[in-house]
C-alpha positions as CSV (number, residue, x, y, z in Angstrom):
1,X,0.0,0.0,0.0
2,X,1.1,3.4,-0.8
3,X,2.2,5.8,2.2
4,X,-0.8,8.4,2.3
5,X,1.7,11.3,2.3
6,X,3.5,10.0,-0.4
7,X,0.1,9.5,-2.2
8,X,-1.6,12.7,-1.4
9,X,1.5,14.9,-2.8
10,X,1.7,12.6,-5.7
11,X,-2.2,13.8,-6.4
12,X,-1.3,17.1,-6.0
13,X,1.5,17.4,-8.4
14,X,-0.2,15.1,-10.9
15,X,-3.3,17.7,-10.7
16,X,-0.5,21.1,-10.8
17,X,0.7,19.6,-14.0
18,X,-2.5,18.7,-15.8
19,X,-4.0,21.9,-15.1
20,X,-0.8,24.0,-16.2
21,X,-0.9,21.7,-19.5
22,X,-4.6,22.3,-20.7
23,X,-5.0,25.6,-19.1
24,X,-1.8,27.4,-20.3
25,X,-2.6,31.4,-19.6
26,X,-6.3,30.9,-19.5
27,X,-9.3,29.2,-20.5
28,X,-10.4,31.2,-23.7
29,X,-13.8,29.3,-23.9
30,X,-14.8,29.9,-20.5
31,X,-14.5,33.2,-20.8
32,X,-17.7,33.8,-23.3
33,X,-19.6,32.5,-20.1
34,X,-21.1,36.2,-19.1
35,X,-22.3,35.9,-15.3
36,X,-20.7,33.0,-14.3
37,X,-24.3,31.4,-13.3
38,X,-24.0,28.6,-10.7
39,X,-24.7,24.8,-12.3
40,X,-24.7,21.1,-11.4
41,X,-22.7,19.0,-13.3
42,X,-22.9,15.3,-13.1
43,X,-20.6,12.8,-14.1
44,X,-22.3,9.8,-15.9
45,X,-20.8,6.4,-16.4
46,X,-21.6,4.4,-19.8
47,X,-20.1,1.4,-19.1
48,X,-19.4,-1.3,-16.1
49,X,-16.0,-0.8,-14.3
50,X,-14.2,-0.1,-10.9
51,X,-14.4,3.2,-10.2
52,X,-11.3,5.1,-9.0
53,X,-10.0,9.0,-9.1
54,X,-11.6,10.8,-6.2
55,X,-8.5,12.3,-4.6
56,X,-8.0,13.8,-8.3
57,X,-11.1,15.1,-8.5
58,X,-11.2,16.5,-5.4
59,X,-7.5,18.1,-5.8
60,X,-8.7,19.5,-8.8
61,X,-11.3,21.5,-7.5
62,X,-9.1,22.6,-4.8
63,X,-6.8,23.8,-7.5
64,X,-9.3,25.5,-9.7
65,X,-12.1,27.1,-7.4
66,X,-13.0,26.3,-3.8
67,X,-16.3,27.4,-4.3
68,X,-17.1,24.5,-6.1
69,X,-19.0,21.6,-3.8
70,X,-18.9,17.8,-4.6
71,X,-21.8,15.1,-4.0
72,X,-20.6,11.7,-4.0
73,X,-22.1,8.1,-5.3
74,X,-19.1,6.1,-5.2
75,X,-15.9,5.6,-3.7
76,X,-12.5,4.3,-5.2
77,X,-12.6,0.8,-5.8
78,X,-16.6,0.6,-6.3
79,X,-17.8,-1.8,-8.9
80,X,-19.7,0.8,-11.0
81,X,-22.4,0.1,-13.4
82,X,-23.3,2.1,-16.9
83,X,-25.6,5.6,-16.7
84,X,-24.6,4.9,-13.0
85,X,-24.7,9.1,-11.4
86,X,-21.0,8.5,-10.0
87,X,-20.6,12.4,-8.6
88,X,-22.0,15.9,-9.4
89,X,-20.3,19.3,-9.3
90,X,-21.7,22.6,-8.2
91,X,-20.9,26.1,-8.4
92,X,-19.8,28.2,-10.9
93,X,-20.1,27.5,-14.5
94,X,-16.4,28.9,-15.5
95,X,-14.3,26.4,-13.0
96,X,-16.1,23.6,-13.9
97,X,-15.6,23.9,-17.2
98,X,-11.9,24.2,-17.2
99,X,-11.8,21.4,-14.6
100,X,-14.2,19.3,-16.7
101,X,-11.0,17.5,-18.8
102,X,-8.9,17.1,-16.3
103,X,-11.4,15.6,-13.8
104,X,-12.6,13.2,-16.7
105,X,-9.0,11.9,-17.9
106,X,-7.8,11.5,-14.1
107,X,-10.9,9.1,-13.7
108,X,-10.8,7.7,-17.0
109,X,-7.6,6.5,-17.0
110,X,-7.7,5.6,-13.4
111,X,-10.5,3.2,-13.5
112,X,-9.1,1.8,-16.3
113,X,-6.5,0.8,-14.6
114,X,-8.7,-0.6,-11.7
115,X,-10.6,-2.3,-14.2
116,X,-7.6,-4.0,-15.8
117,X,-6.6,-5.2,-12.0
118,X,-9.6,-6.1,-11.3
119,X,-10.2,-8.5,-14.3
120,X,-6.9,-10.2,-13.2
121,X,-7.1,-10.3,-9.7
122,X,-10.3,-12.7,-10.7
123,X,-8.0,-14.9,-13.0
124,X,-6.5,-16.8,-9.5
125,X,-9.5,-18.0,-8.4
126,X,-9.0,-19.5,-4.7
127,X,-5.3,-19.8,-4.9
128,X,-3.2,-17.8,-2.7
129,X,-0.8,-16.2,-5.5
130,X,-0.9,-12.4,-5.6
131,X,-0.6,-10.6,-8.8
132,X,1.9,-7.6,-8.4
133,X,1.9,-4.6,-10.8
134,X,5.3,-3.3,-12.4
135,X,7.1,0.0,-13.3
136,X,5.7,-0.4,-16.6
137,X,3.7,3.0,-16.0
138,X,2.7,6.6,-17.2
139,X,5.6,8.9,-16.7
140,X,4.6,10.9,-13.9
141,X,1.4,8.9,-13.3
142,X,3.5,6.0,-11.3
143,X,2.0,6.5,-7.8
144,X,-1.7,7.3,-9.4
145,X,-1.3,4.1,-11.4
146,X,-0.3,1.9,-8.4
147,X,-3.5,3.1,-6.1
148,X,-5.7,2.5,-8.8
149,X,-4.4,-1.0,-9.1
150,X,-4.8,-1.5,-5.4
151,X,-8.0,0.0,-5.4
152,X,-8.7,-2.9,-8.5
153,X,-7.3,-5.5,-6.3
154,X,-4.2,-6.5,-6.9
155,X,-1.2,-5.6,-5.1
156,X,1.8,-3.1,-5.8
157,X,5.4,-4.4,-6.2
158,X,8.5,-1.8,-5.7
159,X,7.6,1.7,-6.3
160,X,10.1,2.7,-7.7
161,X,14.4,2.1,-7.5
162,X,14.3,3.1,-4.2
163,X,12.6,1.4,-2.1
164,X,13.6,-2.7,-2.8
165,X,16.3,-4.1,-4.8
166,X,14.9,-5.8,-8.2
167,X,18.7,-7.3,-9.6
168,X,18.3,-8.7,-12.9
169,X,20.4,-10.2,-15.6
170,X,22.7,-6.7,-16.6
171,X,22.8,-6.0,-13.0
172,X,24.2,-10.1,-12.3
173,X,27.1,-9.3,-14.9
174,X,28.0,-5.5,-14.0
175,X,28.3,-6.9,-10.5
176,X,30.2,-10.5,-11.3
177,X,27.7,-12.6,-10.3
178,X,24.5,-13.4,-8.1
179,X,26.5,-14.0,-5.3
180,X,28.4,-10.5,-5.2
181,X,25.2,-8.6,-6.4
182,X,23.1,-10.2,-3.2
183,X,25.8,-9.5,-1.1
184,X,26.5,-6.2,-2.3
185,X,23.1,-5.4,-1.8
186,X,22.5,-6.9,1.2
187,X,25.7,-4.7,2.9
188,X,24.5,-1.4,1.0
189,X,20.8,-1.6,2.8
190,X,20.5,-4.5,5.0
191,X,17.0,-3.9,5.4
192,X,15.2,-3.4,2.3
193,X,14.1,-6.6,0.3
194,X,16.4,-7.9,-2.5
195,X,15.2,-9.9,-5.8
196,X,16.7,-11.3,-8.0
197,X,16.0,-12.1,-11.4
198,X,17.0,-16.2,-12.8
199,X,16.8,-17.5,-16.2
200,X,17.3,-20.9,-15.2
201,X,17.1,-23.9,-12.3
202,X,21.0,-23.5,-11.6
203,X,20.3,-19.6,-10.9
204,X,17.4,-20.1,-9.1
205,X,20.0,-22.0,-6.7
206,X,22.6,-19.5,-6.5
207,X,20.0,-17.2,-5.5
208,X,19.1,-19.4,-2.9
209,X,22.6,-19.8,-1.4
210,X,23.0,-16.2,-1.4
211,X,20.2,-15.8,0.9
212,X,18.1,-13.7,-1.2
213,X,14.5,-12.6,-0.4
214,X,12.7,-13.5,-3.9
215,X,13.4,-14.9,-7.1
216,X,12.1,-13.4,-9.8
217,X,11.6,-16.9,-12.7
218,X,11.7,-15.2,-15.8
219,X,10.1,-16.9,-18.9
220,X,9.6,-20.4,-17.2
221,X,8.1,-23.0,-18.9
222,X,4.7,-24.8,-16.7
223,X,7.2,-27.9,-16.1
224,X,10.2,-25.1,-14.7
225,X,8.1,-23.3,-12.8
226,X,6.7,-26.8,-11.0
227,X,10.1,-27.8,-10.4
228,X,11.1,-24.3,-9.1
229,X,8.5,-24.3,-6.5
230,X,9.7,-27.5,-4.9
231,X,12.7,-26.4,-5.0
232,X,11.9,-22.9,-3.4
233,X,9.6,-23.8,-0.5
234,X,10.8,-22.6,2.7
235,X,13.8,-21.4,1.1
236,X,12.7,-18.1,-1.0
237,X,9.4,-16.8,-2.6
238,X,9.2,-17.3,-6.2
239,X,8.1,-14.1,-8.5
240,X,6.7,-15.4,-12.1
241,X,7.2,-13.3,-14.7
242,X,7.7,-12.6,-18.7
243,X,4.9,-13.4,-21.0
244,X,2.2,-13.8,-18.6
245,X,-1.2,-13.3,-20.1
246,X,-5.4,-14.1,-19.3
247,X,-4.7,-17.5,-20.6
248,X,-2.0,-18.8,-18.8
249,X,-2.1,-17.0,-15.6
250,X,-4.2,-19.3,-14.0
251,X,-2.5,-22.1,-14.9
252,X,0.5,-20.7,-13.6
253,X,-1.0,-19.4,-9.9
254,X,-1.8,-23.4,-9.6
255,X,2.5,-24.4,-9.5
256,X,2.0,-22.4,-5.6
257,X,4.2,-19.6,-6.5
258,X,3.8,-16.5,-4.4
259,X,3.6,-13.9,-6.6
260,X,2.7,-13.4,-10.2
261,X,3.5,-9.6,-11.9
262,X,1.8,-8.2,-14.9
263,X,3.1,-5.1,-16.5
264,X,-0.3,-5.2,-18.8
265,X,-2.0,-3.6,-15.5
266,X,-0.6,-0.1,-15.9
267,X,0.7,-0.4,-19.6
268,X,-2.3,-2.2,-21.3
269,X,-5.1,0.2,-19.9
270,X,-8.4,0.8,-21.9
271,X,-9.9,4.4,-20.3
272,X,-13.4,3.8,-19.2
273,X,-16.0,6.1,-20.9
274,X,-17.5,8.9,-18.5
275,X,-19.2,11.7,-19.5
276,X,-20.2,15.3,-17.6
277,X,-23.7,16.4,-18.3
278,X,-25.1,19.9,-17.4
279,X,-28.4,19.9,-15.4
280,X,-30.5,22.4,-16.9
């Protein structure tokens, strides 16, 4: 789970930066409003997902106008349904409008994201394998990515490069070896969780003998990854990876390993469809 400090200035950089790109030195279309009459906007959804984006939306209308008041349906991680009434907006016309986009992408591509976790988190079944997002994410959208997929149910690996090792096969050579890199590693910051990436059975030893936390079984075969977890048990967790899709994930969560990641979760996103509708 991600720290709620680290998440909360996360949402208000993401919301800073989206606002500065669409709004550059003002909203020209905005303007032609004369008055500035109060309105309720409410967002619609036209399609089934999990719903996620509220701190954006929220941040966003921090950012824009304070006079603006929100009325909320659903919460992050709600199964939603389509011409479901997910929130409404209301105050002046102006704010809303230049919020409108960047409200709608935030949530958009957000429960996407939850969605696409969602959908694979169901792919396990009963087994007790936990499927683990990647860094394969939005530049700049990492944190915002990683809640939505918690909020889909699945769970977040590494944040980023600082905060668990993840050595794989350029890192084994630079460093001369799985034993050096481990040990390297485990001198450097004895407390923070090292992985390490094996291409093969023999690998998958060293990596035991060098006391690491997790091995990460890149591009295993069904009959590898079987023998791997015999092999493993009570020694390391084992971290499946590399080519990993809807079909053969469940097949895979039934060898017992602990951990299954999917960079499809963040990188393979479909936004879901919302729209903003103007009570008159």
């Amino acid at each position: 789970m991600i720290p709620e400090k680290l998440l909360l200035e996360s949402v208000q950089k993401n919301v800073a930066t989206a606002l500065e790109e669409d709004l550059g030195p003002g909203d020209i279309t905005a303007s032609l409003i004369e008055g500035n009459p109060l309105i309720t906007a409410n967002i619609i959804s036209r399609q089934e997902a999990i719903f996620c984006g509220k701190l954006w939306v929220e941040e966003t209308i921090r950012q824009i106008d304070e006079k603006i008041s929100s009325k909320w349906n659903v919460d992050d991680g709600d199964q939603i349904r389509a011409k479901q009434l997910l929130f409404s907006l209301t105050g002046p016309a102006q704010p809303i409008l230049t919020g409108e986009r960047t409200i709608l992408n935030f949530c958009q591509l957000l429960s996407g994201t939850a969605t696409k976790a969602h959908q694979y988190s169901k792919y396990v079944g009963n087994h007790s394998t936990q499927i683990l997002d990647t860094r394969k994410t939005l530049p700049g959208l990492r944190i915002a990515q990683k809640y939505a997929v918690h909020c889909g149910g699945c769970t977040n690996h590494r944040l980023g490069l600082f905060d668990a090792y993840l050595i794989k096969e350029n890192h084994i050579i630079s460093c001369g070896g799985i034993g050096n890199a481990v040990n390297s590693a485990r001198k450097k910051h004895p407390n923070l969780e090292i992985e390490i990436e094996v291409e093969s059975i023999a690998e998958l030893l060293e990596a035991i003998d060098a006391k690491a936390d997790i091995a990460m079984i890149d591009n295993f075969s069904s009959d590898m990854t079987n023998q791997a977890v015999k092999i493993a048990k009570g020694e390391i967790k084992l971290e499946a990876s590399g080519g990993i899709d809807q079909a053969s994930i469940a097949e895979i969560a039934e060898t017992g390993v602990d951990y299954i990641s999917i960079g499809a979760l963040t990188k393979e996103v479909n936004p879901i469809d919302l729209s903003m509708r103007f009570e008159t």
